[in-house]
Backbone as ProteinMPNN parsed JSONL, in Angstrom:
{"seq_chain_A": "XXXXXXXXXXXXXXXXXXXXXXXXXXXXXXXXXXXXXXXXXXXXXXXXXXXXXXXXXXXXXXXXXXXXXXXXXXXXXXXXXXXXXXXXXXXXXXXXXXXXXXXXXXXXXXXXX", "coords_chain_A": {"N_chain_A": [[5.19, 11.966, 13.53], [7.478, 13.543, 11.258], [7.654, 13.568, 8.822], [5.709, 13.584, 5.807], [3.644, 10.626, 4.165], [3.976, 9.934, 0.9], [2.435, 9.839, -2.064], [2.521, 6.364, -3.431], [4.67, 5.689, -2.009], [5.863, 3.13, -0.166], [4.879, 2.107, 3.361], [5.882, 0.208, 6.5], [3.029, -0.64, 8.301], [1.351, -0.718, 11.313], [-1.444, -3.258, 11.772], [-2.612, -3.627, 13.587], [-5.573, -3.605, 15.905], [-6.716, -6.508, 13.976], [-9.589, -7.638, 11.949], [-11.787, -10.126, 10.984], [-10.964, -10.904, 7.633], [-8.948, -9.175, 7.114], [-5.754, -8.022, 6.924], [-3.282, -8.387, 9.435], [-1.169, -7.861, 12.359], [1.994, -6.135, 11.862], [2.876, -4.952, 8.808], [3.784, -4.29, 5.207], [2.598, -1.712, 3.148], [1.182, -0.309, 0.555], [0.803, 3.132, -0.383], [-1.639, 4.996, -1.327], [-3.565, 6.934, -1.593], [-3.775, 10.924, -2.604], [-1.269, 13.117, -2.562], [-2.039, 15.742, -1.425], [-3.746, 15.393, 0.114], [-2.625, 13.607, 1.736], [-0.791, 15.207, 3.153], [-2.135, 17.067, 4.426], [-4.385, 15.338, 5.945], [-5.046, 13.28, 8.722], [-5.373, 10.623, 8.379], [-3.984, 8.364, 5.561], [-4.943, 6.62, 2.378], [-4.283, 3.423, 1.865], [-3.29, 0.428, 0.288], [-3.305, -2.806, 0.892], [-0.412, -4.936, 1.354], [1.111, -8.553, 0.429], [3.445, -10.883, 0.227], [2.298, -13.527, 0.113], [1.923, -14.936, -3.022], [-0.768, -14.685, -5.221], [-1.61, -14.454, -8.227], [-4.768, -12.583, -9.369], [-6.835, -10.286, -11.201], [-7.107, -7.996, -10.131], [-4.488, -7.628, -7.941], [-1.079, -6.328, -8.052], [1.979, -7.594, -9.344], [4.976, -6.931, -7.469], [8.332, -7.053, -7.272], [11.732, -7.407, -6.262], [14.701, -4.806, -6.259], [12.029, -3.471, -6.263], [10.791, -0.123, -4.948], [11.633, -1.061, -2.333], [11.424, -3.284, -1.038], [12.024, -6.461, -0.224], [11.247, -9.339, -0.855], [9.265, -11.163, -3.518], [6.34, -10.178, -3.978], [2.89, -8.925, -3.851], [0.655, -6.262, -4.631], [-2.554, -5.268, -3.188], [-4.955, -4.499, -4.878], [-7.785, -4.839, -4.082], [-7.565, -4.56, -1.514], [-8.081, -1.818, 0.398], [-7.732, 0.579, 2.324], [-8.681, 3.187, 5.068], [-6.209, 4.329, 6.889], [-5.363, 5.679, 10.459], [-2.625, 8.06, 10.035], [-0.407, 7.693, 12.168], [-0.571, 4.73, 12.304], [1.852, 3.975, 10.904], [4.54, 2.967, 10.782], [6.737, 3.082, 9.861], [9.289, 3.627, 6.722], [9.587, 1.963, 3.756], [10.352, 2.245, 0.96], [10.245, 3.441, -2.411], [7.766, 3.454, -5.075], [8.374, 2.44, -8.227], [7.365, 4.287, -11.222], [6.497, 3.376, -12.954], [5.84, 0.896, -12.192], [3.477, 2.081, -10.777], [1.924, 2.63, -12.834], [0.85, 0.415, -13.714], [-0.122, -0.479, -10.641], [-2.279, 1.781, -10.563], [-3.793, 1.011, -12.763], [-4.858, -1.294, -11.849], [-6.398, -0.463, -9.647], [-8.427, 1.08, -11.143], [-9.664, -1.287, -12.101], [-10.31, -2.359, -9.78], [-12.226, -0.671, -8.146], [-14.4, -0.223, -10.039], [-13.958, 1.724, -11.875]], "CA_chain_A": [[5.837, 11.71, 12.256], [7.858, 14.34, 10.557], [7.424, 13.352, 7.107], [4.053, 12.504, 5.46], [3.599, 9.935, 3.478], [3.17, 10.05, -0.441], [1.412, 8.336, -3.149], [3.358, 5.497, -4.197], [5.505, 4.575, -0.795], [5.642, 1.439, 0.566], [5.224, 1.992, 4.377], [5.093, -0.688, 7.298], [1.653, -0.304, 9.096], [1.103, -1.679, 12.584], [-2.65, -3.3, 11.332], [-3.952, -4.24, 14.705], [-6.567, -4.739, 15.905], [-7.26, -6.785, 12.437], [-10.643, -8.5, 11.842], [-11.816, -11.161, 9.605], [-10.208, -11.162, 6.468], [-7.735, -7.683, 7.426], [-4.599, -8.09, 7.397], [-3.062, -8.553, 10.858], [0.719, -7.825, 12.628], [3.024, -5.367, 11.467], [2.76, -5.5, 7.468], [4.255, -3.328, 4.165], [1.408, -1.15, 3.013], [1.545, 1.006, -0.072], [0.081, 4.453, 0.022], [-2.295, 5.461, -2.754], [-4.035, 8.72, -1.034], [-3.015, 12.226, -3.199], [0.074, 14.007, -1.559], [-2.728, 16.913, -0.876], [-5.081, 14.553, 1.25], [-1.85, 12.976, 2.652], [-0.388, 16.778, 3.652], [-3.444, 17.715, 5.119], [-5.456, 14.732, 6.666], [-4.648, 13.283, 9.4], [-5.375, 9.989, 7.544], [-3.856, 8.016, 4.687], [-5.015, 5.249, 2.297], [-3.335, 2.255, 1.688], [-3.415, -0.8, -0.56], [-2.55, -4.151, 1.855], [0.672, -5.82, 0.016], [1.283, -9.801, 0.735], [4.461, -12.385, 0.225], [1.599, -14.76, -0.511], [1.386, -14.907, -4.108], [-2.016, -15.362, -5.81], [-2.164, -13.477, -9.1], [-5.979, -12.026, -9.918], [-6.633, -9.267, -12.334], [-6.697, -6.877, -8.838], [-3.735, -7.606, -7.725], [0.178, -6.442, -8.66], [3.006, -8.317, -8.97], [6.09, -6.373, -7.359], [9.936, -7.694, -6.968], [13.293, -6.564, -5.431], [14.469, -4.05, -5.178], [11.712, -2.023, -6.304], [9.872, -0.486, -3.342], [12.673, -1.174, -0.976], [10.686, -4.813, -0.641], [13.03, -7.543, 0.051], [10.536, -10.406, -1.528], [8.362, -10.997, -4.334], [5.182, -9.776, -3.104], [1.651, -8.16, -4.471], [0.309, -5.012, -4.104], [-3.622, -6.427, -3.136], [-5.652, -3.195, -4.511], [-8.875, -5.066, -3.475], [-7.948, -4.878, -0.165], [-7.663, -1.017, 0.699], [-8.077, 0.996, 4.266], [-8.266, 4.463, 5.39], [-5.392, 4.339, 8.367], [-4.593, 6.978, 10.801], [-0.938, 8.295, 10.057], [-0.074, 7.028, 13.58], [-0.304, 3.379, 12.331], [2.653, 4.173, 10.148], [6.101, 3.044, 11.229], [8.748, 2.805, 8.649], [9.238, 4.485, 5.622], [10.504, 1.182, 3.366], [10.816, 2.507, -0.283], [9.375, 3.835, -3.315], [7.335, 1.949, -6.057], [8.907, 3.131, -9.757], [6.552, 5.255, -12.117], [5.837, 2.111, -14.202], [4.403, 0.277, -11.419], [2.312, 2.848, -10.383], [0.904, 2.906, -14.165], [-0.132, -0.708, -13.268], [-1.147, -0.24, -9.895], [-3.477, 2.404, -11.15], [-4.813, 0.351, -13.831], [-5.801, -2.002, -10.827], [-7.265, 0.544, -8.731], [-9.782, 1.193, -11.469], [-10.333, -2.161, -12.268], [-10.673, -2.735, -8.374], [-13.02, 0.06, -7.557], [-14.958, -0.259, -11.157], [-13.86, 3.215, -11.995]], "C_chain_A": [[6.147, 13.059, 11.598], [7.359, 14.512, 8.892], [6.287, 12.717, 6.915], [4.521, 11.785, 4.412], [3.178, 10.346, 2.01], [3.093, 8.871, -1.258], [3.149, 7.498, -3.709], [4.77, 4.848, -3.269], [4.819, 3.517, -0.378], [5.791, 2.224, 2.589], [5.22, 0.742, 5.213], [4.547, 0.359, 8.336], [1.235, -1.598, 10.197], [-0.379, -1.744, 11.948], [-3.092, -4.053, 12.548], [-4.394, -2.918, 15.147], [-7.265, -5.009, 14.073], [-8.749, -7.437, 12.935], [-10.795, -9.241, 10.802], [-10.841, -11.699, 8.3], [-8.852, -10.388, 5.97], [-6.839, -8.638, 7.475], [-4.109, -7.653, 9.181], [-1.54, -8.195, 11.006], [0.975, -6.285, 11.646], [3.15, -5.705, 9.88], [3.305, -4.393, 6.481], [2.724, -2.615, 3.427], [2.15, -0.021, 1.564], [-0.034, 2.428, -0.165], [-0.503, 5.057, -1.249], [-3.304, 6.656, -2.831], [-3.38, 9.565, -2.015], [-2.192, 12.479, -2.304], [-0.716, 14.819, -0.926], [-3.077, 16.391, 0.434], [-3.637, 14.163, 2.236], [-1.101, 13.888, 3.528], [-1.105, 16.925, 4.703], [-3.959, 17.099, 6.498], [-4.404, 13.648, 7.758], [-4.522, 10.778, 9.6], [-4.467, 9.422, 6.473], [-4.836, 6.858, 4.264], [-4.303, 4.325, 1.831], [-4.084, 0.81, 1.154], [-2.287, -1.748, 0.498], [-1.126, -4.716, 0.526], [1.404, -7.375, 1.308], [2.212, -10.378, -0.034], [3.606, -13.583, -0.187], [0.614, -14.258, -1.715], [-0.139, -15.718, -5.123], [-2.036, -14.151, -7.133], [-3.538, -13.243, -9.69], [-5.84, -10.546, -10.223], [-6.565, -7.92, -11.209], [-5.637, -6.881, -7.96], [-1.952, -7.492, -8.367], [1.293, -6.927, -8.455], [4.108, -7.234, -8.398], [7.229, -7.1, -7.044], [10.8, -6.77, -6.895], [13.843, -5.878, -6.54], [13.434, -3.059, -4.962], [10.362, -1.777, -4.704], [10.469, -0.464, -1.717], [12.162, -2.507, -0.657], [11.96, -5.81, -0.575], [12.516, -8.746, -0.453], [9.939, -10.192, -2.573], [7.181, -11.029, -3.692], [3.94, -9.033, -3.872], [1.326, -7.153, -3.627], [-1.538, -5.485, -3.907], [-4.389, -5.087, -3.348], [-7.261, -3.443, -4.794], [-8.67, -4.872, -2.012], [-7.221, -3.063, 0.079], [-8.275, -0.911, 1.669], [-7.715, 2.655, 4.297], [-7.425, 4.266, 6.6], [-5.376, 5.576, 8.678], [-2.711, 6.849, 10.6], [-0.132, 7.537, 10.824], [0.482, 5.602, 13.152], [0.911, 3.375, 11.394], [3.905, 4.137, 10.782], [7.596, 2.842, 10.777], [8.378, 3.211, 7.781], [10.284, 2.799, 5.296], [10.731, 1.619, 2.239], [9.831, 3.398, -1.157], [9.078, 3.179, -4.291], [7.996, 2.833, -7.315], [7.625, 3.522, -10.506], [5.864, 3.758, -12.856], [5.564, 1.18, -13.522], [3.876, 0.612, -10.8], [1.254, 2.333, -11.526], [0.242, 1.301, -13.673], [-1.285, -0.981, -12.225], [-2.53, 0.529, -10.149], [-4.445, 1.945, -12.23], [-5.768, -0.693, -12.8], [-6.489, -1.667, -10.31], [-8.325, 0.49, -9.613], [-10.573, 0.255, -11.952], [-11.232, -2.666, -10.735], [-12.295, -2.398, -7.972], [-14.031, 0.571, -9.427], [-14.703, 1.268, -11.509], [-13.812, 3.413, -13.634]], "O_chain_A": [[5.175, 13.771, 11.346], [6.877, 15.389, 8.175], [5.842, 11.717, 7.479], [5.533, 12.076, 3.774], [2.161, 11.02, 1.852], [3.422, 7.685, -1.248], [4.25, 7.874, -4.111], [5.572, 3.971, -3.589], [3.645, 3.159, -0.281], [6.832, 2.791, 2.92], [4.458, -0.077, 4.698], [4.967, 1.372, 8.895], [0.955, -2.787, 10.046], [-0.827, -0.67, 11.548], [-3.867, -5.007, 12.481], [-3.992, -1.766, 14.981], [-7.89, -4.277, 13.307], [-8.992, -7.687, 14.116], [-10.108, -9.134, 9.785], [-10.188, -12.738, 8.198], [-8.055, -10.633, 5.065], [-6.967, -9.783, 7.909], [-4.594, -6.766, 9.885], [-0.764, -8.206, 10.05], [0.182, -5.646, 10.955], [3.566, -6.842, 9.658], [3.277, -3.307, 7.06], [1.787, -3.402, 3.293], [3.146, 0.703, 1.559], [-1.259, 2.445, -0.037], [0.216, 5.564, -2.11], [-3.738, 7.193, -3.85], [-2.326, 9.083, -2.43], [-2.383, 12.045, -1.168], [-0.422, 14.918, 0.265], [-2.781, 16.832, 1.544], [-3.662, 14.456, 3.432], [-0.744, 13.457, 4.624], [-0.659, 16.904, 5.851], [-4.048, 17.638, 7.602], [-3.231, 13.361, 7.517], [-3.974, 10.01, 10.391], [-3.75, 10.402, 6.269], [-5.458, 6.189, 5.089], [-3.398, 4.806, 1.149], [-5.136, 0.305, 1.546], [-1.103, -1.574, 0.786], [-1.086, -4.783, -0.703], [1.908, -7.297, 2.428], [1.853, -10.454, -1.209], [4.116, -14.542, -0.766], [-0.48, -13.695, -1.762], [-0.345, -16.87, -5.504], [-2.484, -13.027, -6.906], [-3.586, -13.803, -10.784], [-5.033, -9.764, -9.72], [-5.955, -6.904, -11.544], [-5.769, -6.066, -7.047], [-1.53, -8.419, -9.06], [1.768, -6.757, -7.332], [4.08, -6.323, -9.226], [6.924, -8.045, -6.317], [10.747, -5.613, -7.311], [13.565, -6.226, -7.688], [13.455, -2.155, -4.128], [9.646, -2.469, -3.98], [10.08, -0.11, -0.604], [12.736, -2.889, 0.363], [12.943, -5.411, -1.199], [13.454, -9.532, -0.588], [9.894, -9.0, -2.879], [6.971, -11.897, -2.844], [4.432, -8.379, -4.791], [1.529, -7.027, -2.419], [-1.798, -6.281, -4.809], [-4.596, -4.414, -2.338], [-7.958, -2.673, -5.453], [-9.648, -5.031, -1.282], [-6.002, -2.94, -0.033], [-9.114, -1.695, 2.112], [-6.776, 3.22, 3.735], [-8.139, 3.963, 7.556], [-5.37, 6.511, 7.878], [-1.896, 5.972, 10.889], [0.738, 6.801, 10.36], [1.614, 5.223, 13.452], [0.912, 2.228, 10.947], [4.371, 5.15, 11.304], [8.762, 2.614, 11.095], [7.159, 3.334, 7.659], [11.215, 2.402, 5.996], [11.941, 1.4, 2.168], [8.832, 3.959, -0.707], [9.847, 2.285, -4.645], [8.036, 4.051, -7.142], [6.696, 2.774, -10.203], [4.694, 3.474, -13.114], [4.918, 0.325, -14.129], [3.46, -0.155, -9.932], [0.153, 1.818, -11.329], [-0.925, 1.246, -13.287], [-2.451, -1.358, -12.349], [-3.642, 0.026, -9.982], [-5.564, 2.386, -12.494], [-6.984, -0.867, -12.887], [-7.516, -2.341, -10.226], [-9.318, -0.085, -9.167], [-11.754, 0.434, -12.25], [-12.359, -3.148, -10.628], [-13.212, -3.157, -7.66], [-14.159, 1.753, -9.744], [-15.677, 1.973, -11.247], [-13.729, 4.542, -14.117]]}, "name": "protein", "num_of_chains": 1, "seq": "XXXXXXXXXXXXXXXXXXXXXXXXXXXXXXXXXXXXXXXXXXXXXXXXXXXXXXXXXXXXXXXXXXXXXXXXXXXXXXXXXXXXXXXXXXXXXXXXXXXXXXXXXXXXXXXXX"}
């Protein structure tokens, strides 16, 4: 991969081998690692994002076009993952500044921060 990933893309992430409750298949992933860590490591992390809508206070709503997403879909930032880079195969969009500020309000509701 030429280009690293930064905070606040949407990539799709090959997520096999999934287990249990993982997300499985080929899926949209957004990237919530620093640019530094994402420069550097050989690593990203990523917030799972699902087409199957359930709104709870850890999860964000997103819709077209932002993102490059093609559905209405959630960003699920209970369900994060350290991936290697590798599992990274499309570059689909970018999320807008003002649903970061949300996402990030989730994150610290997520991870009691």
């Amino acid at each position: 991969m030429n280009k690293f990933p930064k905070r606040g893309e949407i990539w799709l992430i090959n997520w096999n081998p999934a287990r249990g409750s993982e997300q499985g298949g080929k899926r949209p992933a957004l990237v919530i690692q620093n640019d530094i860590g994402n420069e550097k490591s050989s690593t990203t992390i990523v917030a799972a994002i699902s087409t199957s809508i359930k709104i709870y206070p850890m999860n964000v709503l997103i819709t077209p076009p932002d993102g490059g997403i093609d559905k209405p879909s959630i960003i699920k930032t209970s369900q994060i993952l350290t991936v290697s880079k590798d599992r990274l195969e499309m570059f689909i969009g970018q999320i807008s500044e003002n649903k970061m500020i949300e996402i990030n309000r989730a994150l610290k509701l997520s991870l009691a921060l």
